[in-house]
Every structure is written in structure tokens, then in C-alpha cells.
Kinemage of the C-alpha trace (Angstrom):
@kinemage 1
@onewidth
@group {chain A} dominant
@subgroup {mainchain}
@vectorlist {calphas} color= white
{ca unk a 1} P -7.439 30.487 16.554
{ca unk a 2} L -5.003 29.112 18.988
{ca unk a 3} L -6.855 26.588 20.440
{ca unk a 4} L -7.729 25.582 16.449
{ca unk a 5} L -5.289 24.877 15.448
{ca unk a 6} L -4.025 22.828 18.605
{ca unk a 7} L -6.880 20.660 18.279
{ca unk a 8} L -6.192 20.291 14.844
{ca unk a 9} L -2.480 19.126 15.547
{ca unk a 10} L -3.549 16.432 18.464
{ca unk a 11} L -5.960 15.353 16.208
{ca unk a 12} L -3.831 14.375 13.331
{ca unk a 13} L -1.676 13.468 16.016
{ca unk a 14} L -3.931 10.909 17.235
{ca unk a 15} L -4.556 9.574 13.798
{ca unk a 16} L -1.066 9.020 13.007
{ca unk a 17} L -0.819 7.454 16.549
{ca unk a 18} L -3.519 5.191 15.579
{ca unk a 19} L -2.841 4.267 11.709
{ca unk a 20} L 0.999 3.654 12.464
{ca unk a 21} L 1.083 4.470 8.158
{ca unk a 22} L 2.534 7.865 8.435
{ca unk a 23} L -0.397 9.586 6.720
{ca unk a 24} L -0.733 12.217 9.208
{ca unk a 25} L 2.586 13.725 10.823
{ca unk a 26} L 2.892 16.142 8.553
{ca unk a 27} L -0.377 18.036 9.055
{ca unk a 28} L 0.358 17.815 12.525
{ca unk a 29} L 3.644 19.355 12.238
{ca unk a 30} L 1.897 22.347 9.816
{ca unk a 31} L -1.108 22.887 12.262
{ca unk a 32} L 1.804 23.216 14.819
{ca unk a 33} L 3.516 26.584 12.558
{ca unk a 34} L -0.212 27.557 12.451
{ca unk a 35} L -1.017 27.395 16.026
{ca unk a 36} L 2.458 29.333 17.028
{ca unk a 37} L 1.855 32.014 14.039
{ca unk a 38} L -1.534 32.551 15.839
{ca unk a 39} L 0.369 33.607 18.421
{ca unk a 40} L 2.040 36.397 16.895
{ca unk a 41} L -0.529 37.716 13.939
{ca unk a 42} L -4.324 36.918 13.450
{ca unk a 43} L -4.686 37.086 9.686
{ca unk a 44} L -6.220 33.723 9.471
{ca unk a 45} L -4.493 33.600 5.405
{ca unk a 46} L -1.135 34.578 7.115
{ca unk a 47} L -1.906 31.213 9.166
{ca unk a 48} L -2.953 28.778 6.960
{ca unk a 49} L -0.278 29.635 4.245
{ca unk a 50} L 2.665 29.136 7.348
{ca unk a 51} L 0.534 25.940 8.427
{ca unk a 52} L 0.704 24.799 4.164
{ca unk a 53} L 4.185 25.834 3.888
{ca unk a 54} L 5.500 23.901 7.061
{ca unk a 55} L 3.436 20.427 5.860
{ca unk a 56} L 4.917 21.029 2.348
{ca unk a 57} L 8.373 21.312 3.536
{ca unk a 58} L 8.474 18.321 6.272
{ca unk a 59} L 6.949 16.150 3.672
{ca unk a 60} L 9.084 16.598 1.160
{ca unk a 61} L 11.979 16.651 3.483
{ca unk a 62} L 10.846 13.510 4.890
{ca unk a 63} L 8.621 11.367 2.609
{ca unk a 64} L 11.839 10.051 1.415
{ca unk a 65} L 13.598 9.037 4.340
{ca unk a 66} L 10.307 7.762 5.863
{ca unk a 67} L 9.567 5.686 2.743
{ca unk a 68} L 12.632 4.075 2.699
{ca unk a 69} L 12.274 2.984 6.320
{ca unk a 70} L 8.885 1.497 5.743
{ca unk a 71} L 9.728 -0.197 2.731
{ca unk a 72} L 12.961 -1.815 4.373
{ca unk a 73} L 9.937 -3.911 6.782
{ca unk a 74} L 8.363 -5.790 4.272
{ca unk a 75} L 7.809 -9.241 5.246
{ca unk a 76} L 8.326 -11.915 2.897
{ca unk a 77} L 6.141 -14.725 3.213
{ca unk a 78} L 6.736 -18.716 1.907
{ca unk a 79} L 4.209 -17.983 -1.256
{ca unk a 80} L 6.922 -16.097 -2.898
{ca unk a 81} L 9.267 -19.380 -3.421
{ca unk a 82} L 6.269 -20.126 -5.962
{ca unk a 83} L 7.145 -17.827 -8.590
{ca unk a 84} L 8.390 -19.270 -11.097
{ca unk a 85} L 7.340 -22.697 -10.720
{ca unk a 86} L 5.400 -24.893 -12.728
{ca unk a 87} L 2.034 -25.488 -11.552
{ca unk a 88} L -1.031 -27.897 -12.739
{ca unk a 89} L -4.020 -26.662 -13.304
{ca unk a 90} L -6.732 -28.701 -10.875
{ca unk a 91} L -9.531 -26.628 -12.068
{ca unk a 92} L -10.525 -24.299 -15.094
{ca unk a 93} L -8.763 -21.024 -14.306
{ca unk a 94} L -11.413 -18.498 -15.879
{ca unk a 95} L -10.895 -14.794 -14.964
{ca unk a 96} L -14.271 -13.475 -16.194
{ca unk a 97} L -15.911 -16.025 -13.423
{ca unk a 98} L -13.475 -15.702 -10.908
{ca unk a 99} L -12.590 -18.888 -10.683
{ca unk a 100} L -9.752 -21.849 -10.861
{ca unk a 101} L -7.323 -23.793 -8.611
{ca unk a 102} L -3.208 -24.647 -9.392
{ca unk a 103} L -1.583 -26.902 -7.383
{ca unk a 104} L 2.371 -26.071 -6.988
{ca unk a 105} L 4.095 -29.262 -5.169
{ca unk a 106} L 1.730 -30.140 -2.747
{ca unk a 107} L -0.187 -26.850 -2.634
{ca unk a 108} L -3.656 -25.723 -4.046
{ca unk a 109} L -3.652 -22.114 -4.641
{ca unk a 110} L -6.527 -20.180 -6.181
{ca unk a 111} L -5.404 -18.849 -9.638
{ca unk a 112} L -5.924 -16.285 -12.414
{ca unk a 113} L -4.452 -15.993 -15.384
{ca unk a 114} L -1.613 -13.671 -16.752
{ca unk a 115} L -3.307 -12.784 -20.251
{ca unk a 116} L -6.954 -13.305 -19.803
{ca unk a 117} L -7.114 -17.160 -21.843
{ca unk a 118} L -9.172 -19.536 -19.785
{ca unk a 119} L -6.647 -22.096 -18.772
{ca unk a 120} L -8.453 -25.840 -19.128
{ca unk a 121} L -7.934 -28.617 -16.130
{ca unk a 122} L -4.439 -30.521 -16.450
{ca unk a 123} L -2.559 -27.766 -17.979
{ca unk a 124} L 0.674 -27.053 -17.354
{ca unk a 125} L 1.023 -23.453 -16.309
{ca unk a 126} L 3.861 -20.998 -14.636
{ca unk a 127} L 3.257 -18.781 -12.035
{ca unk a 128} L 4.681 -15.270 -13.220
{ca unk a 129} L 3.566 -13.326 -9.103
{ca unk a 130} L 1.289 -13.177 -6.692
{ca unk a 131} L -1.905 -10.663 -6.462
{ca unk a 132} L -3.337 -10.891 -2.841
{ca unk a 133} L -3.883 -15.041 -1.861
{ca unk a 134} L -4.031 -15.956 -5.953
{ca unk a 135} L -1.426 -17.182 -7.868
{ca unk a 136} L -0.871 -15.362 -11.451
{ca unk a 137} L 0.228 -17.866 -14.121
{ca unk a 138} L 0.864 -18.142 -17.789
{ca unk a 139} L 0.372 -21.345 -19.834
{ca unk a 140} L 3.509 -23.089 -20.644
{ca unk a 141} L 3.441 -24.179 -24.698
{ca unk a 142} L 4.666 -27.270 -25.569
């Protein structure tokens, strides 16, 4: 069961190597505890529960501190000085059909809108965020 679990570990090892998301470093760490309890007992149940107790613990003592770190990288691009702004609508937004254009100073941005209406050409709308490479907006009543 040694060698199991030590396959297991470079294995999850390899796919945290390769996703960079930190999805696997815990199960790597657990089949680690499973691969030294081996060592010692082999009651496979006395393994797996060290190996689940050891990926509980370093996620939950780490999750946090790793979160934290990746969320301090987030990259914030130029379409975020667009929220807020008032846009005019170039063509129909419809959401049903997937469809409609905005243009924010001298931008065109696909569109959707915020509550659903279909938002007619010329309209003067305001873009409340950003879902993916389409600009959310709400139309502004005169």
C-alpha cells in the first residue's frame, strides 16, 4: 500500500504542479500521512481515515491563508472604468436572443441587460458590471 499511496501523492502533486489553482495540495499532503501510516500498520481503514484526517486539517488550516493570497492577484483590466457610465445603445439589447451593442465613449461593447427589458436602439442606458466581455446595463428614465 506504500507504493499507493506514493503514486497517489505525485500524482496530485503533478496536478497541482500543472493547474497552478491550488485544487490539489491537500490530497497530496493526506496521501503523504497515508503512505507513512502504511509504514507502520496495514489496516487499509486505519490509512485512509489518517490520509482524510491530514487533507481535512491542511485545508482548513490553509484554505484561508491560500485564498487570501490568490485573491490579492487579481488583475484589473481598463473595462472596469466603465461601470457606471452612461452608455448608448447602438443596437437592440435583447437577452432572450443574445444580442445588442452599447457604445461607452468611443467603445462598442456587447451588452445585456440588468432586468431582462429589451433595451431599443438610441437609449440611454448605465452600465451597473461586467459579466465576461459584455457590459450589464440598466435603462436610465428620463
Amino acid at each position: 500500500m506504500s507504493i499507493f499511496w506514493l503514486v497517489l501523492a505525485v500524482v496530485m502533486g503533478v496536478i497541482e504542479a500543472v493547474t497552478t489553482q491550488l485544487v490539489c495540495i491537500w490530497f497530496a499532503v493526506g496521501a503523504l500521512g497515508g503512505c507513512i501510516t502504511s509504514l507502520f500498520t496495514d489496516k487499509l481503514w486505519i490509512q485512509i481515515v489518517v490520509a482524510v484526517f491530514i487533507t481535512l486539517i491542511t485545508l482548513v488550516v490553509t484554505r484561508p491563508l491560500a485564498k487570501r493570497v490568490t485573491n490579492a492577484i487579481k488583475t484589473h483590466t481598463n473595462s472596469d472604468r466603465n461601470i457606471g457610465k452612461i452608455a448608448v445603445v447602438v443596437t437592440d439589447i435583447d437577452n432572450t436572443l443574445a444580442v445588442g451593442q452599447v457604445k461607452v465613449g468611443n467603445s462598442v461593447w456587447s451588452a445585456k441587460s440588468f432586468d431582462e427589458r429589451v433595451i431599443k436602439k438610441d437609449s440611454k442606458v448605465v452600465v451597473k458590471s461586467i459579466e465576461g466581455a459584455k457590459l450589464v446595463v440598466e435603462i436610465v428614465e428620463n
